[in-house]
C-alpha positions in Angstrom: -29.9 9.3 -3.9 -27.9 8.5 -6.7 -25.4 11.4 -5.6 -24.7 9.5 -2.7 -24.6 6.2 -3.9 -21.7 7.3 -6.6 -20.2 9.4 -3.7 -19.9 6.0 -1.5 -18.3 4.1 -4.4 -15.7 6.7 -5.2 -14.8 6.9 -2.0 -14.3 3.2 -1.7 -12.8 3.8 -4.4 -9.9 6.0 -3.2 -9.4 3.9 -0.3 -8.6 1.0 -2.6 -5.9 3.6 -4.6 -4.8 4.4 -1.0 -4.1 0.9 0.1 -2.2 0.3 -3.3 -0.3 3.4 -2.7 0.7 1.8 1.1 1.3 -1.8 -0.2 3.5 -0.5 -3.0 5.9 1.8 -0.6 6.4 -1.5 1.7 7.9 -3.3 -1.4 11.7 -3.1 -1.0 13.4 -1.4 -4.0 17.1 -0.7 -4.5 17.0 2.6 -2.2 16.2 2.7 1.1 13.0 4.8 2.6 11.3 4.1 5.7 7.7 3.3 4.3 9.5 -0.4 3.8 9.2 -0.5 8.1 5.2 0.5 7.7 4.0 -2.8 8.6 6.8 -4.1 11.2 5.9 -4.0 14.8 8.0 -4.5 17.9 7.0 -6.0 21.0 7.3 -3.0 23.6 6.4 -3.0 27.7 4.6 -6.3 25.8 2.3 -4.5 23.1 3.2 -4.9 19.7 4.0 -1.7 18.4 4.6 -0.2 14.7 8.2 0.9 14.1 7.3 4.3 13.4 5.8 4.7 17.0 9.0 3.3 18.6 12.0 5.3 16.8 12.8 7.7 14.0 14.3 6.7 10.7 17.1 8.1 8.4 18.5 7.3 5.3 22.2 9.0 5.2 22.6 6.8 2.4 20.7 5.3 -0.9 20.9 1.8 0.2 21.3 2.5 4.0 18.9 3.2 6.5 19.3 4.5 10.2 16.7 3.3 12.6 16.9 5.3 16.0 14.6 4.2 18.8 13.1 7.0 21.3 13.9 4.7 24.4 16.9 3.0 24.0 15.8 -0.3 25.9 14.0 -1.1 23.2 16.5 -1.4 20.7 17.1 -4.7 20.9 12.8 -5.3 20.2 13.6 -3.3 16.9 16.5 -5.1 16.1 14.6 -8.5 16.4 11.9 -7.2 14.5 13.8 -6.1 11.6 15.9 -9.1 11.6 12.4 -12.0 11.4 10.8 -9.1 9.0 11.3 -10.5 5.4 12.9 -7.7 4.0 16.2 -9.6 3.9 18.0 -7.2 5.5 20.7 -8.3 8.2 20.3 -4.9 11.2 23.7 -3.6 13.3 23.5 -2.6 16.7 26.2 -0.2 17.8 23.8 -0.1 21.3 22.4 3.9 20.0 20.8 3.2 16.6 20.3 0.4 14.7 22.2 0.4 11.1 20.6 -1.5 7.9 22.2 -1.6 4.9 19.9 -3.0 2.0 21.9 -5.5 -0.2 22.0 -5.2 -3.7 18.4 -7.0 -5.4 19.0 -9.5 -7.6 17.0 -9.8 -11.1 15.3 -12.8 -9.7 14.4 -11.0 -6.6 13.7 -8.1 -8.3 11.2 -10.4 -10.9 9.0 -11.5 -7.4 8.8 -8.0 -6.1 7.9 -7.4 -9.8 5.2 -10.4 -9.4 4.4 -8.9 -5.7 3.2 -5.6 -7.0 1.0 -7.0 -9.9 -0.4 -8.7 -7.1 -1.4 -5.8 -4.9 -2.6 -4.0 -8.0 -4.7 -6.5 -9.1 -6.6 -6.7 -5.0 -6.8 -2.8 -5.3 -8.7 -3.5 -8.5 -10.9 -5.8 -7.3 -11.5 -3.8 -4.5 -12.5 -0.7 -7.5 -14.8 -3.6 -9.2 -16.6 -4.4 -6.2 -17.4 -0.9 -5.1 -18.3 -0.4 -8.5 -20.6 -3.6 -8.4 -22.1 -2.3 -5.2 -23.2 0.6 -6.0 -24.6 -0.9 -9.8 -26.9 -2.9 -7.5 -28.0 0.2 -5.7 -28.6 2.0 -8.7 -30.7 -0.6 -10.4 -32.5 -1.4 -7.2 -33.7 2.4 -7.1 -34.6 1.8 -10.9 -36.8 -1.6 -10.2 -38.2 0.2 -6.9 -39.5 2.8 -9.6 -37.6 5.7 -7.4 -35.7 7.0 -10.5 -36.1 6.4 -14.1 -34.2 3.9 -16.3 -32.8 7.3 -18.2 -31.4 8.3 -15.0 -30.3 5.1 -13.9 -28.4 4.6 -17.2 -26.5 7.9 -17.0 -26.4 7.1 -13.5 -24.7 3.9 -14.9 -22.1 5.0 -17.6 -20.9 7.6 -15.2 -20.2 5.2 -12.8 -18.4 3.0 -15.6 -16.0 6.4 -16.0 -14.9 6.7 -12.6 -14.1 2.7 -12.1 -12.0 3.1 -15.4 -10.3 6.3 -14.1 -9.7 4.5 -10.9 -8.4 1.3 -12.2 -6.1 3.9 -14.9 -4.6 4.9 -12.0 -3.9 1.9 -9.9 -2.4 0.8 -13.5 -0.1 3.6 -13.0 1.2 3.5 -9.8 1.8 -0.4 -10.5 3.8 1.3 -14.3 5.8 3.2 -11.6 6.9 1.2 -9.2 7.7 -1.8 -11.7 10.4 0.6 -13.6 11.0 1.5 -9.9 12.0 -2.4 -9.5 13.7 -2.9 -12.9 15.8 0.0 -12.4 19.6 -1.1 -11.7 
């Protein structure tokens, strides 16, 4: 019983890492890399439809990016896309591919993506807490129910205490990373 219950939370757990991971790529940095198109979608045949599922992406350049759509009459979706997205990126059409090049970041712009990602890694934290809450209430429900002792529910406990700070430890890391990512010029 308690197995699972600390199985569940870690895995919530991970998911929570995971969705930092994701938020963090889509935060524009100085280089280009396609994971900053992961949550733009283009209105296809009248579907909205991820980026990725619509073209391929290339970056021939640090600071330029090469979008290539699969069907060529939907370039000018992608384009529009791109252009309302707020990356702050102004797209070229030459009528094949579509041609992005990623202007210089600014300290003040670089200070609210800074902001941004403190952000996300404080709601993938939350998200840690709350699994970690969760499965607290399990454990000492199976404690009150008199299903396990309060030994075992105490180790059960602490142990569970360990992997919400080795969680949070890491989403502190990935938010270390990608802040000297930011600051770098």
């Amino acid at each position: 019983m308690i197995g699972d219950i600390t199985t569940e939370a870690k895995s919530k757990m991970d998911h929570a890492v995971e969705f930092a991971k994701e938020e963090f790529a889509a935060i524009r940095t100085g280089r280009a890399h396609p994971a900053m198109f992961n949550k733009l979608s283009a209105e296809y045949y009248g579907t909205p439809t991820p980026l990725q599922q619509l073209a391929s992406f290339n970056v021939p350049e640090a600071r330029m990016i090469l979008i290539t759509p699969y069907d060529r009459s939907a370039i000018n979706a992608v384009e529009k896309a791109i252009r309302d997205s707020d990356l702050g990126v102004n797209p070229s059409n030459d009528g094949v591919s579509i041609r992005c090049v990623l202007p210089e970041l600014t300290a003040e712009r670089r200070k609210e993506y800074t902001k941004l990602a403190k952000s996300k890694a404080e709601d993938a934290k939350v998200s840690v807490r709350t699994s970690r809450r969760a499965a607290k209430e399990a454990i000492d429900k199976l404690v009150k129910d008199k299903e396990i002792g309060e030994d075992e529910g105490k180790r059960a406990e602490a142990e569970l205490d360990r992997t919400t700070k080795k969680y949070t430890d890491l989403i502190d890391e990935l938010l270390k990373a990608k802040e000297a990512e930011l600051l770098e010029v």
